[in-house]
N, C-alpha and C positions, 0 to 999 in steps of 0.2 A: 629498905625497899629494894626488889632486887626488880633488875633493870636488863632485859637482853639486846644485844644491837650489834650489828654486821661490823667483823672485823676487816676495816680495808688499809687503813690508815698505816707508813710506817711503825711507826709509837704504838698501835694498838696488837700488830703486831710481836711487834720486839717484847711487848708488857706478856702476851699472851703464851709465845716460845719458852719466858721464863720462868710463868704457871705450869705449862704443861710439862718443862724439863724439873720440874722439883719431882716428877715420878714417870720417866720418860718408857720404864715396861709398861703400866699400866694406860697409859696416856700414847700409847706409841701410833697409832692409826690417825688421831687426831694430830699430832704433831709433826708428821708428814707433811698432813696438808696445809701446815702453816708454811711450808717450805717449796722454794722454786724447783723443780716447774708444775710440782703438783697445784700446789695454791692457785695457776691458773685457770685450772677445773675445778674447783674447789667452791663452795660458797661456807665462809668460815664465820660462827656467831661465836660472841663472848657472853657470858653471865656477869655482871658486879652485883654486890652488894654496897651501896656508899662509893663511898672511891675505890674498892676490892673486887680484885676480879675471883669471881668465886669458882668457874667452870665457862668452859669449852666444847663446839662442838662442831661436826663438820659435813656436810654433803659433795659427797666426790663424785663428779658429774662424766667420769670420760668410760664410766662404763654404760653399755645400752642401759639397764637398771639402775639409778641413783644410792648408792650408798651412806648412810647415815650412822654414823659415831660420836660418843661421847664422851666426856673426861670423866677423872675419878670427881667425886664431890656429894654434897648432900640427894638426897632424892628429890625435894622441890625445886633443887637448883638442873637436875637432870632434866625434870619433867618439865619444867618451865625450857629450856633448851630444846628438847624433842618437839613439844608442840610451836614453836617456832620454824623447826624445821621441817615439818611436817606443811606450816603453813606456802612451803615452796614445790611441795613436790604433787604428783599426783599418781592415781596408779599403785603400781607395783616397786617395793623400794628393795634394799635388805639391810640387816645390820648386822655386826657384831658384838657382844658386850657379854657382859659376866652374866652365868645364868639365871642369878637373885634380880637382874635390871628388866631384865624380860617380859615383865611387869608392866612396865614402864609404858610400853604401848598400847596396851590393852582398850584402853580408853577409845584410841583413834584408829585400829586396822585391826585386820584378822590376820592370823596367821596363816602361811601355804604351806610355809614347810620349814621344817629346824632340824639343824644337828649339831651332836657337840663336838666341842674341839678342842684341843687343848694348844696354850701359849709355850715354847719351851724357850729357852735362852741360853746364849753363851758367852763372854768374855774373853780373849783375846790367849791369858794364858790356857784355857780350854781347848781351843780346838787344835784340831790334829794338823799337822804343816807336812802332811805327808800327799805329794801330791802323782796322779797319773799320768803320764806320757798318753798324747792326746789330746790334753783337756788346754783350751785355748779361750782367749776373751774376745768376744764376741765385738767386731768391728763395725761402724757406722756403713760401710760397704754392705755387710749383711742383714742389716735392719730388718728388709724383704725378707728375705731367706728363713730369717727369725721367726716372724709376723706368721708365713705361712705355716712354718713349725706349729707352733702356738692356736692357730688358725684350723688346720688338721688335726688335731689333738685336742678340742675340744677346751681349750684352758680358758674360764671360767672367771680367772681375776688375772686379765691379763690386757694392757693395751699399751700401744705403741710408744706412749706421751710416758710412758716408766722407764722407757730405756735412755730416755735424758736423767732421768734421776740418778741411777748408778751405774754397776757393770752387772753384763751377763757373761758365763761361761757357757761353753758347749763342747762337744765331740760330734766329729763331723766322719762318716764312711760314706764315701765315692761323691762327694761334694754335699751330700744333705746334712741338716743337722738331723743325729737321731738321740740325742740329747740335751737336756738345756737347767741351767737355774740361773734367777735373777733376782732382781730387788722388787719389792711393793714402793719403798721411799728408800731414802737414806737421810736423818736429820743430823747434826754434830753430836747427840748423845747417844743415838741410835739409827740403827739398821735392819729394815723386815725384808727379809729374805720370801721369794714367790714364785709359782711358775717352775716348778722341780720337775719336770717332763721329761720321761723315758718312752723311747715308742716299741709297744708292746715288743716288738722281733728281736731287740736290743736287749731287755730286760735281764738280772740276774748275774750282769755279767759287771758290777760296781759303778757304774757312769753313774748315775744319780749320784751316788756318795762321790763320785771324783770330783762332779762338777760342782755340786755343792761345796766340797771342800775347799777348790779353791777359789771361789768367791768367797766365803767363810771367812779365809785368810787374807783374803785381800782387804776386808772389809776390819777385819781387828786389827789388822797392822797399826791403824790407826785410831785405837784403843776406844772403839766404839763398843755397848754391848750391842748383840747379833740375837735375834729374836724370828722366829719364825709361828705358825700357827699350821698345826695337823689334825686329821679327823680318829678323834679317839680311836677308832676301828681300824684305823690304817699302822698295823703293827708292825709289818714291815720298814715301813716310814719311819717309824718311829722309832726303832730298831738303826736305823742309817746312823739317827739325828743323837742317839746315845752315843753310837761309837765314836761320833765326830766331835762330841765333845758335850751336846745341847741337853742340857737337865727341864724336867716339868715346872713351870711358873705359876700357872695358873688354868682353871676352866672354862674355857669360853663358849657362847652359843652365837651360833650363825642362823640369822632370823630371814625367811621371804616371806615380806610384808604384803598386804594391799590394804591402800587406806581406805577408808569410810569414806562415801561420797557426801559431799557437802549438805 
């Protein structure tokens, strides 16, 4: 009989970290937010079967929109998950997942808008360690500085409560940042890289790939794999994230939900 229930518990955590690290690319959004300081915006469910935990799933609460992800696992075990999570949120959500799970909501929201994207990855001996004069990690002094970057520019999957999670790099002319990359999470088996912001007058001239690079680097030194997620159409991007090392994973879709009124 499968069984869903709010993962709060030490123990139900640690049990849940090391479901979801048995396949930490695929599982990587949801195993963030088993981790501090995500998890405390986070509202994290488990699935069992019997005494098995069969799937995971997460709603990460620190962006105005609620975000909703799921682990790998059977499709009743997803479904049963989703409409758990769905029983907390109301409005407008979004998700990501593979684009055969897509599906998966259909029952309880409509869609507003999709697009696809793809997962790429790297591994430590991968990336490039070739770094630019300039590119500096972004200090607890700057936070603000950052925020407003981020803020101005429009960035989408970006808040403040991630800059506890890992490092950001940037390039700074005449004291502003006019560039930037940072983390989504970082868990002990992986790293989602986020927030890759060039301001348009800056463009062209490699800072994206600098700064990205060396976050990249910093982050493998400690032989995590290094994951990031791009909009299939952004070929330049994607173009960066070759040279620097990141090969294609997988296809993902990015879902803006609204649910069905009760």
């Amino acid at each position: 009989m499968l069984r869903v229930k709010r993962c709060v518990s030490t123990s139900s955590c640690r049990t849940c970290r090391a479901f979801l690290a048995s396949d930490p690319v695929a599982n990587v959004l949801v195993l963030g937010d088993v981790y501090e300081p995500l998890f405390r915006v986070s509202d994290v469910y488990v699935a069992y079967e019997g005494s098995r935990l069969t799937g995971a799933c997460s709603i990460y609460r620190a962006f105005p929109t609620p975000s909703i992800v799921f682990s790998t696992g059977k499709a009743e075990t997803k479904q049963a998950l989703i409409e758990k999570a769905l029983g907390q949120v109301s409005g407008d959500f979004i998700s990501l997942c593979s684009p055969e799970d897509a599906y998966l909501f259909e029952k309880h929201a409509t869609s507003l808008d999709r697009r696809f994207e793809q997962q790429m990855v790297a591994r430590s001996t991968d990336i490039s360690s070739e770094l630019c004069l300039g590119v500096s990690r972004v200090k607890k002094c700057d936070l603000e500085l950052l925020d407003r970057f981020y803020v101005d520019h429009c960035s989408e999957a970006w808040a403040p409560i991630q800059f506890e999670a890992g490092p950001y790099y940037c390039i700074k002319q005449d004291g502003d940042i006019v560039s930037a990359a940072g983390v989504h999470l970082v868990a002990p088996q992986i790293a989602q890289l986020g927030n890759i912001v060039t301001d348009k007058a800056y463009r062209n001239r490699g800072f994206a790939g600098a700064c990205t690079s060396a976050l990249a680097a910093a982050l493998a030194s400690e032989d995590r794999i290094i994951s990031l997620f791009v909009r299939t159409d952004n070929c330049a991007a994607i173009h960066i994230y070759e040279v620097l090392g990141f090969t294609k994973k997988r296809d993902i879709m990015f879902l803006v939900m609204r649910k069905y009124s009760d």
